[in-house]
N, C-alpha and C positions, 0 to 999 in steps of 0.2 A: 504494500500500500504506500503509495509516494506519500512524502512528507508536505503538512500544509504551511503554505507563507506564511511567516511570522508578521505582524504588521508592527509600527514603529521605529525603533532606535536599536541600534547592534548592541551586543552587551560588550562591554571593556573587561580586557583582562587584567589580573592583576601583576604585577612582578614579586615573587615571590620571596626574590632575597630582600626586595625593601621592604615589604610586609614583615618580614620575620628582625631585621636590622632597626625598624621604627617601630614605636606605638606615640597614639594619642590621649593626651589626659583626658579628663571630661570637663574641661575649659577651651578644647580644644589645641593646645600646644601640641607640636612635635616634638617627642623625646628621643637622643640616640645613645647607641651604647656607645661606649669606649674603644678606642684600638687597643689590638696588643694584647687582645684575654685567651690566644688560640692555645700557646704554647710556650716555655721555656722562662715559665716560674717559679722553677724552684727555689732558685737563691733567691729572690725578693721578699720582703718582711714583709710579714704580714698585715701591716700598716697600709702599704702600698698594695696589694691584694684586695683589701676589703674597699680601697675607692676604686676600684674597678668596676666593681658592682654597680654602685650608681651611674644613675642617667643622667643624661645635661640634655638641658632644651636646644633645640636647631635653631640658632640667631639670624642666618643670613636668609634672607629674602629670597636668593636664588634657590636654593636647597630647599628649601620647604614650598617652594614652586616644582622645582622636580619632583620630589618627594609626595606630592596629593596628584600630581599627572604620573604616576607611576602606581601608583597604589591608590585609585581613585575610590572605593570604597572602605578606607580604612577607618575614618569617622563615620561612615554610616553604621557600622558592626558596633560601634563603641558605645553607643547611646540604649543598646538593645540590654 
């Protein structure tokens, strides 16, 4: 049985590494992680380990433009 036309707008895909690299608060801000958590921490104290973990907001205007044309649905998921 053929497939029927869809009517309206295509859906957008998502990119998956910046989905999984960003989230958004529920103020809206973009958060990102840190570089540098893959590998080859041992010797570092664990002082410097635990700011790892934290997030820092995305400041530049261009990045958080790439960043919602990349991942266009990421604030819609966050309100749910």
């Amino acid at each position: 049985m053929p497939r029927k036309p869809r009517e309206g707008k295509f859906k957008m895909k998502t990119h998956k590494a910046t989905a999984k690299r960003f989230k958004m608060t529920g103020s809206g801000k973009i958060m990102r992680t840190k570089i540098g958590k893959g590998h080859l921490r041992r010797r570092t104290p664990d002082r410097t380990k635990r700011l790892f973990e934290r997030m820092l907001p995305v400041k530049t205007r261009g990045i958080r433009k790439k960043v919602r044309r990349l991942a266009p649905y990421m604030d819609k998921n966050k309100k749910k």
